[in-house]
TIDO-46644 format. One record per residue (C-alpha): z, y, x. Coordinates in Angstrom, 2 decimals, padded with zeros to 5 digits, always signed. Example, Ala and Ser with C-alpha at 12.3 -4.5 7.8 and 13.67 -1.06 7.14 Angstrom:
residues 2
(node (+007.80,-004.50,+012.30))
(node (+007.14,-001.06,+013.67))
end
This chain:
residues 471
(node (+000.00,+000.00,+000.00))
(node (-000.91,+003.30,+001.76))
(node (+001.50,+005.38,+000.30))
(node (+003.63,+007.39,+002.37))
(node (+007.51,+006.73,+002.42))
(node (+008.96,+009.11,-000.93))
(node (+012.24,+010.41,-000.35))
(node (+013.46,+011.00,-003.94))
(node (+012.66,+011.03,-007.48))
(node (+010.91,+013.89,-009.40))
(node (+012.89,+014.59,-012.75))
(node (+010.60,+011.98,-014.33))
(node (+011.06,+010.04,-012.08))
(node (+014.70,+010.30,-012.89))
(node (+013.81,+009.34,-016.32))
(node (+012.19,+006.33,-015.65))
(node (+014.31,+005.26,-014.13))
(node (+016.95,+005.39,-016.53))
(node (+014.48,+003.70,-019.11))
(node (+014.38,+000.90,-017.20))
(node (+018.17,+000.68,-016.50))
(node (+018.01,+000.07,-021.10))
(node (+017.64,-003.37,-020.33))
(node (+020.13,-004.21,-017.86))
(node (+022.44,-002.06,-020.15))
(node (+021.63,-004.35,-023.19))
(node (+022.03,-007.64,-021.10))
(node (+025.71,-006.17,-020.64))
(node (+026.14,-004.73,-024.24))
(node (+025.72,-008.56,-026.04))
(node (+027.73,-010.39,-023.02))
(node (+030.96,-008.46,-024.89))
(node (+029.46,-007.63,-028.19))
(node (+031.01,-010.30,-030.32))
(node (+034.43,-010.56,-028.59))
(node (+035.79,-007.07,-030.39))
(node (+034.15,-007.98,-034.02))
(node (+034.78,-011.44,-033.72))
(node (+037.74,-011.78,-035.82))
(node (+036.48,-009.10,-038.68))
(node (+032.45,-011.23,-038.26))
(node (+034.05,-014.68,-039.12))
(node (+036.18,-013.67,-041.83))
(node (+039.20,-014.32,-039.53))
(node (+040.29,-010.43,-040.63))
(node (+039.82,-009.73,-043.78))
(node (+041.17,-006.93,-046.11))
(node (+041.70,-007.53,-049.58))
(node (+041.10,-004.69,-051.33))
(node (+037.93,-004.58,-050.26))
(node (+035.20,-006.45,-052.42))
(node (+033.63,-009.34,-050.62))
(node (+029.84,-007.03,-050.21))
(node (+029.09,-003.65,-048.33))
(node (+025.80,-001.82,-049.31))
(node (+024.74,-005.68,-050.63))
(node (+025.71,-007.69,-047.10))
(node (+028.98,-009.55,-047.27))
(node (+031.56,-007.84,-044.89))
(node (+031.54,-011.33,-043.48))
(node (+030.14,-014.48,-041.82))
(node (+032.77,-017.76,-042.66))
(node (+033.00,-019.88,-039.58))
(node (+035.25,-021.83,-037.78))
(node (+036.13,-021.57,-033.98))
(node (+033.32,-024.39,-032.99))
(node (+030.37,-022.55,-034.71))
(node (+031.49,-019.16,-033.26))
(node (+031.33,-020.43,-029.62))
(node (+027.75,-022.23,-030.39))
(node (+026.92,-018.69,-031.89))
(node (+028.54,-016.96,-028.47))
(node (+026.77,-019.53,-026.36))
(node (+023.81,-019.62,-027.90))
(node (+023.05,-015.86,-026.02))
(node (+023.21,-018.10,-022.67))
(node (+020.31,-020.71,-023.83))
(node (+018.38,-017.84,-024.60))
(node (+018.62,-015.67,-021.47))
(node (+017.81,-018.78,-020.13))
(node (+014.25,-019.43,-021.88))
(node (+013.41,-015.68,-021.19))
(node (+014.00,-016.28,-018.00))
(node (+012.17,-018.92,-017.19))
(node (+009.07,-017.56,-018.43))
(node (+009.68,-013.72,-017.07))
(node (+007.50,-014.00,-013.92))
(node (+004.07,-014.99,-015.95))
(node (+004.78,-012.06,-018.43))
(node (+005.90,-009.64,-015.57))
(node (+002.57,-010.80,-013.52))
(node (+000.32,-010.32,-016.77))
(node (+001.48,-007.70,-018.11))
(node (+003.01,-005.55,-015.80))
(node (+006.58,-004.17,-014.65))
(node (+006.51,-001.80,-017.77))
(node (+004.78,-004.48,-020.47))
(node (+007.80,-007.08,-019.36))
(node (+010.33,-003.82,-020.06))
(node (+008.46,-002.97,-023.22))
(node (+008.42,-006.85,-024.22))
(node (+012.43,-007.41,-023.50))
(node (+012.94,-003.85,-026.24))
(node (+010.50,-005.27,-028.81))
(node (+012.58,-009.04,-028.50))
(node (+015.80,-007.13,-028.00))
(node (+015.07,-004.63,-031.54))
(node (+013.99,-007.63,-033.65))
(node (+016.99,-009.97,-032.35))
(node (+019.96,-007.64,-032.57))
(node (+018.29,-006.15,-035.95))
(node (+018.41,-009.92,-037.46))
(node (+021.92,-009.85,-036.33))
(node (+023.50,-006.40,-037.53))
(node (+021.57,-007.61,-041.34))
(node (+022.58,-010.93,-041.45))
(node (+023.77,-012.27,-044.19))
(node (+023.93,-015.73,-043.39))
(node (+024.74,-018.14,-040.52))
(node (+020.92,-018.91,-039.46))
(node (+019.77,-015.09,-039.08))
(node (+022.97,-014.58,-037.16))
(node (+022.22,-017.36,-034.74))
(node (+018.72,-016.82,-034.76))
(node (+019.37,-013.12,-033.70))
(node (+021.88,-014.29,-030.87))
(node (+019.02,-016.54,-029.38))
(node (+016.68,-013.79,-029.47))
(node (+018.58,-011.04,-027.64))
(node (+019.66,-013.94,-025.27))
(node (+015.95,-014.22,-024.47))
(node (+015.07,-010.23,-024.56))
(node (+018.16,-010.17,-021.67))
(node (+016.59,-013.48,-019.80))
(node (+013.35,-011.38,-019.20))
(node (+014.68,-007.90,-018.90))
(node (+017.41,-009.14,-016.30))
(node (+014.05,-010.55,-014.20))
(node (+012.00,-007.20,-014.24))
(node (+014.94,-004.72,-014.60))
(node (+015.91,-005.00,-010.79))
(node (+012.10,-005.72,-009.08))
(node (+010.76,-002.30,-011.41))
(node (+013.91,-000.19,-010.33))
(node (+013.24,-001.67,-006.42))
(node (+009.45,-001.19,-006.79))
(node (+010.04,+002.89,-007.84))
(node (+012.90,+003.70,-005.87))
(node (+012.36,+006.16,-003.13))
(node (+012.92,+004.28,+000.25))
(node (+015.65,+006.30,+001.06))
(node (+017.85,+005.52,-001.96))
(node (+016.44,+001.98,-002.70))
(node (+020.06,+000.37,-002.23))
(node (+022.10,+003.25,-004.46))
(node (+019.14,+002.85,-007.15))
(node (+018.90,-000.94,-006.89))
(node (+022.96,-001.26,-007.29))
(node (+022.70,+000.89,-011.11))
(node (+021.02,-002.74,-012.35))
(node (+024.52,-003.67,-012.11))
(node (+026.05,-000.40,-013.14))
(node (+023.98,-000.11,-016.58))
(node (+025.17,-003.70,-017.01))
(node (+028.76,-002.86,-016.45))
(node (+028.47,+000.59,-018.57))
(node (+027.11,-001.65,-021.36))
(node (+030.12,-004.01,-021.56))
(node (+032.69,-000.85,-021.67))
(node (+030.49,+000.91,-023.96))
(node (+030.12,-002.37,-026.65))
(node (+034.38,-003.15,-026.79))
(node (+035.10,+000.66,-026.32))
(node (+032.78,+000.68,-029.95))
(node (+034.44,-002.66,-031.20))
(node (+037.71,-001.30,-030.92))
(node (+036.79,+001.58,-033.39))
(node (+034.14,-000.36,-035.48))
(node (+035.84,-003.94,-035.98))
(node (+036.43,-003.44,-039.61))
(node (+034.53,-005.34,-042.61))
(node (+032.41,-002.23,-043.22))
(node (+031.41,-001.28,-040.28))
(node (+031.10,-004.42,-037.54))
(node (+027.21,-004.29,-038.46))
(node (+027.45,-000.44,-036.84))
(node (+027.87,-002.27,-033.03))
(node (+024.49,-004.94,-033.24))
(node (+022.56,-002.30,-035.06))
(node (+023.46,+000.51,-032.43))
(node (+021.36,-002.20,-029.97))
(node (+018.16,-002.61,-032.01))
(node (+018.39,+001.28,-032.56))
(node (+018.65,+001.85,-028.87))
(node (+015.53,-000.39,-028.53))
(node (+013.17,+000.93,-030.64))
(node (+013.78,+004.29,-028.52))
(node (+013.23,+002.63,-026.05))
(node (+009.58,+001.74,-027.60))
(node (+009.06,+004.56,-028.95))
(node (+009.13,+006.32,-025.20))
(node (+007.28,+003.83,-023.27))
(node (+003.98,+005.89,-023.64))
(node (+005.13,+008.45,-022.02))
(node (+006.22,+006.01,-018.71))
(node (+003.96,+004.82,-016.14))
(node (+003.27,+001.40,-014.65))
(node (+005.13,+000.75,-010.98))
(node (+002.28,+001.68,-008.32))
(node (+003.61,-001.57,-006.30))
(node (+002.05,-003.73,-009.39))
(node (-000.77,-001.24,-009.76))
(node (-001.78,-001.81,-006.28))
(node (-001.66,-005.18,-006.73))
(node (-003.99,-005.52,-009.13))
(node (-006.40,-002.76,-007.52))
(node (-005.92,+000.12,-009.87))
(node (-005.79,+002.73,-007.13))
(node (-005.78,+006.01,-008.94))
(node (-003.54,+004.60,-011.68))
(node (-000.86,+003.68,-008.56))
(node (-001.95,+007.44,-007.13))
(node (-001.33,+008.93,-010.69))
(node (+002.12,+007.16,-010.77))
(node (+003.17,+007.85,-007.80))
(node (+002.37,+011.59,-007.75))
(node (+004.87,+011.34,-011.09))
(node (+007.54,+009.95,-009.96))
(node (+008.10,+010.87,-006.32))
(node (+008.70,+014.16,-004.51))
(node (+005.87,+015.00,-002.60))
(node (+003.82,+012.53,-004.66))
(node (+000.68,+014.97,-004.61))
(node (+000.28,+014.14,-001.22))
(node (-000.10,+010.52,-002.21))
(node (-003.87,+009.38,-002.22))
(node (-005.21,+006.25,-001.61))
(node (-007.81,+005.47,+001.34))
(node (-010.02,+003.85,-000.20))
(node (-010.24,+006.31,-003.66))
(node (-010.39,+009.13,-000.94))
(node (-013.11,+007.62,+001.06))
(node (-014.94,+007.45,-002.39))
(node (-014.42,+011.40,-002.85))
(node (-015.60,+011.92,+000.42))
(node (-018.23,+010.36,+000.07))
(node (-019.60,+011.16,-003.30))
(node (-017.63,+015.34,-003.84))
(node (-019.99,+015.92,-006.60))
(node (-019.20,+012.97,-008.83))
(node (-019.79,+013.67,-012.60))
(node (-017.06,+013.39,-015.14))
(node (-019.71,+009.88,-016.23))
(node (-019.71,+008.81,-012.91))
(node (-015.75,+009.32,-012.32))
(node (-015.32,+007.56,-015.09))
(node (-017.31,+004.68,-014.41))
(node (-015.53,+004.77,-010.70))
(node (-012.22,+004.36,-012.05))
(node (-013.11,+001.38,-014.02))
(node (-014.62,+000.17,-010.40))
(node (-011.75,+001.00,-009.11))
(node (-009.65,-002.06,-009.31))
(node (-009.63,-004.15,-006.05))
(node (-008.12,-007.22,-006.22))
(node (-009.65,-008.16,-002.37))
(node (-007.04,-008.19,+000.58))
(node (-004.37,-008.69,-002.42))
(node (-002.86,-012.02,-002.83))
(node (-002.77,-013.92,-006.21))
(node (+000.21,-013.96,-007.66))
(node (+002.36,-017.29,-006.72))
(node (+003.49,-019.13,-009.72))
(node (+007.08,-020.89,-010.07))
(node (+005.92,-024.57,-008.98))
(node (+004.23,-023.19,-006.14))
(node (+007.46,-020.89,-004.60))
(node (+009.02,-024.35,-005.06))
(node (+006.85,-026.33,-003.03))
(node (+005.80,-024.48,-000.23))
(node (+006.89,-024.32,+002.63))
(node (+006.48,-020.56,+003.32))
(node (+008.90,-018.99,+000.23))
(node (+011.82,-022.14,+001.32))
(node (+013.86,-019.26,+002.59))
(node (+013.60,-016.42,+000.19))
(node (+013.86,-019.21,-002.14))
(node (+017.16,-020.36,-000.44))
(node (+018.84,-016.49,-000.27))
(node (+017.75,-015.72,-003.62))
(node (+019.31,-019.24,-005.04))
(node (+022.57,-018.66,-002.57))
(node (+023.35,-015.71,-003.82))
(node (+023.02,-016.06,-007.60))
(node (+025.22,-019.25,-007.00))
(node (+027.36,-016.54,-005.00))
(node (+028.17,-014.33,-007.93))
(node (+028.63,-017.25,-010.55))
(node (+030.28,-019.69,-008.71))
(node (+033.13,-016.98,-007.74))
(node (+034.40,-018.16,-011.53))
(node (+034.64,-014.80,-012.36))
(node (+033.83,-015.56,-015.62))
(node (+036.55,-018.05,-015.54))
(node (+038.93,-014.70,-014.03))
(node (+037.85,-012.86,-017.07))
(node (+038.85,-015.76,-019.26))
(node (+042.48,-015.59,-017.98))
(node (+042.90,-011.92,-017.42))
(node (+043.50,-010.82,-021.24))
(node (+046.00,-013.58,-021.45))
(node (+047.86,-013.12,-018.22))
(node (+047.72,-008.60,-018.69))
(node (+048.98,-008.85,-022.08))
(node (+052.25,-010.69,-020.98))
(node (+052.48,-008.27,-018.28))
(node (+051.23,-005.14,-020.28))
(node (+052.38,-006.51,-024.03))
(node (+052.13,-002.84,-025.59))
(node (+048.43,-002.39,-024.46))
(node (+047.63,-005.85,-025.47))
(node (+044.22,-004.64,-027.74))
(node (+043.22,-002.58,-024.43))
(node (+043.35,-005.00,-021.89))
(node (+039.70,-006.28,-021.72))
(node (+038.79,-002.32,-022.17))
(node (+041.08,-001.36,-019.21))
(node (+038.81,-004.26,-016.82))
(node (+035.67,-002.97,-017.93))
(node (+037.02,+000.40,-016.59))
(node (+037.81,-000.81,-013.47))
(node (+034.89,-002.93,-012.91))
(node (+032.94,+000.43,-014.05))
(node (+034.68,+002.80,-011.34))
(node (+034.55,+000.06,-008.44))
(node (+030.56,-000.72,-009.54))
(node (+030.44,+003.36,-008.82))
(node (+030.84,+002.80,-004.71))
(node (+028.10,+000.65,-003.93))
(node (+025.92,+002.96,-004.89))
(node (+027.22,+005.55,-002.22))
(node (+028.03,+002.35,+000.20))
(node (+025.61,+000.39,+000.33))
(node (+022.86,+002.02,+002.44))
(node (+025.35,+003.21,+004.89))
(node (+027.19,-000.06,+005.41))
(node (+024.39,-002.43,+004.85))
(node (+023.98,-005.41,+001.85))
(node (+025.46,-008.35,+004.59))
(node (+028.48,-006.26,+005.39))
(node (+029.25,-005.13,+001.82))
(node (+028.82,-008.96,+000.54))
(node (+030.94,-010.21,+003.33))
(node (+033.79,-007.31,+001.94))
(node (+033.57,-008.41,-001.27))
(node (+033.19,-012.01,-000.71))
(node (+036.38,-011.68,+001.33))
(node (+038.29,-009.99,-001.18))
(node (+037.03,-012.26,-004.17))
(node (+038.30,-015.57,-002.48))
(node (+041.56,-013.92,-001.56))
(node (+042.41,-012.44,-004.88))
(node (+040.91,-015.84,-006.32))
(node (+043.63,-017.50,-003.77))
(node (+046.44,-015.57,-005.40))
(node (+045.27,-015.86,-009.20))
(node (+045.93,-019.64,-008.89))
(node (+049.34,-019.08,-006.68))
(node (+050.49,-016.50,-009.35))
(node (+049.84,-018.80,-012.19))
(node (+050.88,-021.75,-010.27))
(node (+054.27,-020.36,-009.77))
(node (+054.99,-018.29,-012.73))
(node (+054.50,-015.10,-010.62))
(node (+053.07,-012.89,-013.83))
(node (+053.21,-009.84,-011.94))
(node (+050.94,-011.39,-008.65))
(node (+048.73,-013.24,-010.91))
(node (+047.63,-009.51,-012.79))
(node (+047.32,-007.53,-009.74))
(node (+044.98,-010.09,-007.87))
(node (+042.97,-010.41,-010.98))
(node (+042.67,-006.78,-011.07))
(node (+041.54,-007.23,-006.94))
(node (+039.21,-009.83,-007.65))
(node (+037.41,-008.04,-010.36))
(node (+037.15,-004.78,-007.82))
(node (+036.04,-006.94,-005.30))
(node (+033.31,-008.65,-007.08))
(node (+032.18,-005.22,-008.22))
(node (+031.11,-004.25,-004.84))
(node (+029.00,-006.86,-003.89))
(node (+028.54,-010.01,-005.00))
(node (+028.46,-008.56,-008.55))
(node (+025.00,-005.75,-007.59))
(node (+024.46,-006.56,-004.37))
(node (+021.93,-009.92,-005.21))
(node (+020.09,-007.95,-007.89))
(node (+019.00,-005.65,-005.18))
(node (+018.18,-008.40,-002.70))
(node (+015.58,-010.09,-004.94))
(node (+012.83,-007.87,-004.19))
(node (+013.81,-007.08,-000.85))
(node (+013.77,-010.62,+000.31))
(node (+010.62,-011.74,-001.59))
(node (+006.93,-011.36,-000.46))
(node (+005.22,-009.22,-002.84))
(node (+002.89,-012.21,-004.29))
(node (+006.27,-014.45,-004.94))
(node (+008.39,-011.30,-006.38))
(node (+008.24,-012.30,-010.11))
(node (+008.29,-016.18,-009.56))
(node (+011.52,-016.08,-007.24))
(node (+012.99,-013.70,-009.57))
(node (+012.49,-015.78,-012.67))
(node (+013.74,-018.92,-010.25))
(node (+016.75,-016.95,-009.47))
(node (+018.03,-015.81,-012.94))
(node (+017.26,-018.76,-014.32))
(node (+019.48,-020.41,-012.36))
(node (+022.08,-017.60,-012.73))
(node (+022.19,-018.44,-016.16))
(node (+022.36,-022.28,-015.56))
(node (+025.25,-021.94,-013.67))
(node (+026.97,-019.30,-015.56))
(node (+026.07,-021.89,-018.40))
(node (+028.17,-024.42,-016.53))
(node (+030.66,-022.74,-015.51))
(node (+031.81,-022.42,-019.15))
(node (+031.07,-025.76,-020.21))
(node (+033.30,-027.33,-017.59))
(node (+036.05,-024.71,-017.40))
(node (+038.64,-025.25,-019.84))
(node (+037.79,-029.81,-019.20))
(node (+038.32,-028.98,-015.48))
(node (+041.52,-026.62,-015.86))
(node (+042.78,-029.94,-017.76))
(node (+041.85,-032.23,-015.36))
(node (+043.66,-030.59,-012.40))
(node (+046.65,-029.61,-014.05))
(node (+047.34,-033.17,-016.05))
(node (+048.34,-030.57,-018.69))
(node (+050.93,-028.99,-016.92))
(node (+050.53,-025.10,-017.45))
(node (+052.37,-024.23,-014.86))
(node (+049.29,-026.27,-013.11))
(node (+046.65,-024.34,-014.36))
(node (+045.90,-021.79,-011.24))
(node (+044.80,-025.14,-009.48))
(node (+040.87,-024.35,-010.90))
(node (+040.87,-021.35,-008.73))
(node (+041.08,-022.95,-005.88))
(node (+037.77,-024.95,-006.17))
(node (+036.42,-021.48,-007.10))
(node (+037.43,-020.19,-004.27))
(node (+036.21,-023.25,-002.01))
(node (+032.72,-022.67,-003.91))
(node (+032.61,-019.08,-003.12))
(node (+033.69,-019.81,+000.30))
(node (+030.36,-022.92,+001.05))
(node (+028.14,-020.58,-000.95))
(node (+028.41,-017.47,+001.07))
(node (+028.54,-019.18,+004.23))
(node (+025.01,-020.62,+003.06))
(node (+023.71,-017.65,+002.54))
(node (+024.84,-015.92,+005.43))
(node (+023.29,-018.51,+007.69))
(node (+019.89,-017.34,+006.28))
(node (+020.38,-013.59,+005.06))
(node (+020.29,-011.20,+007.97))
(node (+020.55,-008.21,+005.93))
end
C-alpha cells in the first residue's frame, strides 16, 4: 500500500471510528443484558397490582432456572456461528459491509427480543444477537487496526475492549433503573434502536483503504484515506498518479471509465480461506499467537471470577449488595482506560506479561481466600484480578490479531481466533460449577481449589505464547 504513515485522525475520522466501536459495544451490552431484568423477564418479580399485559405484551416471560440459562447460553452458540463464518463475509463484502451486516443481525435480533411475547421469539432473538456479536467481534478489531493512524494503532486498537467494557456498565447501570414489569423491554429495545442508527449512518462512512487496496480500488482507498487521516490529501496512489500523468486531460467519460479500470487485483494475494490458514505451513505461527492468546484471556476463568465476585462482595459489602456487579464494571471500565495511554509506550509483550502476572496472583489468592474463609482477601484479589485482566490479557489480543496476521490471512485467523474464544468461553461455563464440585467433594470451604487450575492454565498458556510472540 503506498500510502504514507498518517499520524492522526481527521474529525471523521474520529467518527468512524466510533461507528465501528457500536459493535464491540453491543457484544458487551447482551453479555450483561439479562442478568439485571432477569428476575422481572421470568416472572420471578412480579407486582400484583399490575395487570398481567403492558401496551398488549405480557410484563413477563414464565420460565424456570434451566430454560433461562439455555436462553443466557444460547447468546454463546450464536457468537459462535457468526464467527465462524465472519472471515468470508468480511472478505466479500468488506470491513464496513461485515459492520453494516453485524447492525442489521443485531436490530432484527434484539428487536425480536424487546417484543417478545413468547418463549421462541425470545430465544430466537438471543441466538441472533449472539451471531450479530460473533461477526462484529471478528471485523470490529481488524477495521479499527486497518484505520488507525500508525502512531496511535495500540491506544485505538485497545477501545475494542473499552466499547465492550462501556457496554456491560452501560446495560446493568440501565437494568438497575429499568428492571420493572413495564419497562424491562426499554433495555433490548435501546440495542435494536442503537442499531438501526447505526444503519442509518453507514452511507455516510467509507470502506478501510487496507481492504480497498486489496481488492484494487485505488482512488476509492485514496478517497478514504484523504477522509480519515490528517494530511490525507497528500495521499495518492502510484499507479492512479502515473495514470494522471500520463493522460492530464482525461474527460469526465474517460475518468469515469478509468475508475471502473481501476481495480487491480495483480501483485495482491487472494484472500486465504479458514482450511487453508489451518493447513499451511506458512500462517502455523500467527495461527499459534492468535489461538494462545484467546485461550490466554478465557482460560484466566475470569468468567468463573465474575461468577464468584457478587457472591463473595455482597458478604463483604451486604448494604451495596444490588451494586456490586455495577461497582466491577466500574473498575474494569477505569483500569480498561490505561492501556490505551500504556500500551504504545510499554509495548503489547510487556503489558501482557503485567497483567498475566497480576491475574495468576490475584487468581492465587481468590482460591486461598475462599479456601480459608478469609472474606476480606478473597474480595480484594478479585477486585486485583479483574484490574489486572483489564490491562492486557482482556484488549491486548484484540489488538494483536491484525498485527500478527499477513494481510491475505487477516479475516480467516480472525474468524479462527474468536471462534475459538467463544468455544472456550463456552466451556468454561459448562464445566465450572461440575469442576468446583469435583475438587471440593462438596466442601465449601473447598471451593477456591478451581482457581488454582485457572491459574495453572493461565500460567502454560502465556508461557506458550510468549515462546512465539515477540511483541
Amino acid at each position: 500500500m503506498a500510502v504514507g504513515e498518517p499520524e492522526a485522525f481527521t474529525f471523521y475520522g474520529w467518527v468512524v471510528c466510533v461507528w465501528v466501536l457500536i459493535v464491540s459495544f453491543q457484544y458487551g451490552f447482551h453479555i450483561s443484558s439479562l442478568n439485571q431484568i432477569s428476575g422481572v423477564l421470568t416472572c420471578e418479580t412480579t407486582e400484583p397490582s399490575l395487570p398481567a399485559t403492558y401496551y398488549g405484551l405480557p410484563t413477563c416471560i414464565p420460565m424456570d432456572n434451566p430454560t433461562f440459562s439455555v436462553l443466557t447460553s444460547i447468546y454463546t452458540v450464536g457468537g459462535l456461528l457468526g464467527s465462524v463464518g465472519a472471515n468470508v463475509v468480511m472478505d466479500k463484502w468488506g470491513r464496513k459491509g461485515a459492520c453494516l451486516a453485524s447492525a442489521f443481525i443485531m436490530a432484527v435480533g434484539a428487536g425480536f427480543m424487546g417484543v417478545a411475547a413468547t418463549l421462541s421469539p425470545l430465544v430466537i432473538g438471543r441466538l441472533l444477537t449472539g451471531v450479530a456479536a460473533g461477526l462484529g467481534l471478528c471485523v470490529g478489531p481488524i477495521y479499527i487496526s486497518e484505520i488507525a493512524p500508525s502512531k496511535i494503532k495500540g491506544a485505538v486498537g485497545v477501545l475494542t475492549q473499552f466499547a465492550i467494557v462501556v457496554g456491560i456498565m452501560i446495560t446493568q447501570a440501565m437494568g438497575l433503573q429499568l428492571a420493572t414489569p413495564r419497562t424491562w423491554r426499554a433495555v433490548l429495545l435501546f440495542s435494536s434502536t442503537l442499531s438501526i442508527a447505526q444503519l442509518l449512518v453507514g452511507p455516510i462512512i467509507v470502506e478501510s483503504p487496507v481492504w480497498l487496496n486489496r481488492h484494487g480500488l485505488l482512488r476509492a482507498k485514496d478517497a478514504s484515506a484523504r477522509r480519515l487521516w490528517k494530511g490525507g490529501h497528500a495521499v495518492r496512489s502510484p499507479d492512479v498518479a502515473s495514470e494522471d500523468a500520463e493522460d492530464p486531460l482525461l474527460g469526465a467519460s474517460d475518468e469515469h471509465s478509468s475508475v471502473h479500470s481501476d481495480r487491480r487485483p495483480d501483485g495482491h494475494e487472494a484472500a486465504v480461506t479458514v482450511p487453508q490458514v489451518v493447513l499451511r505451513r506458512e500462517f502455523r505461527k500467527p495461527l499459534a499467537i492468535v489461538c494462545f492468546s484467546m485461550l490466554c484471556q478465557q482460560l484466566s476463568g475470569v468468567n468463573a471470577v465474575l461468577y464468584y465476585s457478587n457472591n463473595i462482595l455482597s458478604k463483604a459489602l451486604p448494604d451495596l449488595g444490588p451494586y456490586v456487579s455495577l461497582g466491577i464494571t466500574v473498575v474494569n471500565f477505569f483500569m480498561t482506560a490505561a492501556p490505551i495511554f500504556l500500551i504504545d509506550r510499554l509495548g503489547r509483550k510487556k503489558l501482557l506479561s503485567l497483567s498475566a502476572t497480576g491475574a495468576i496472583i490475584s487468581l492465587l489468592g481468590v482460591g486461598f481466600g475462599l479456601d480459608s474463609g478469609a472474606v476480606a482477601l478473597a474480595s480484594i484479589t478479585i477486585i486485583s484480578f479483574i484490574a489486572s485482566f483489564a490491562i492486557g490479557i482482556g484488549p491486548v489480543p484484540f489488538v494483536m490479531i491484525p498485527e500478527v496476521s499477513p494481510q491475505q490471512a487477516v479475516s480467516a485467523l480472525s474468524s479462527v481466533g474468536l471462534s475459538l474464544n467463544w468455544i472456550a468461553n463456552f466451556l468454561v461455563g459448562l464445566v465450572f460449577l461440575p469442576l468446583r464440585d469435583f475438587l471440593s467433594h462438596g466442601d465449601e470451604s473447598k471451593e477456591g481449589r478451581v482457581f488454582y487450575v485457572f491459574a495453572a492454565l493461565l500460567a502454560f498458556f502465556t508461557f506458550m505464547l510468549f515462546s512465539l510472540y515477540r511483541g
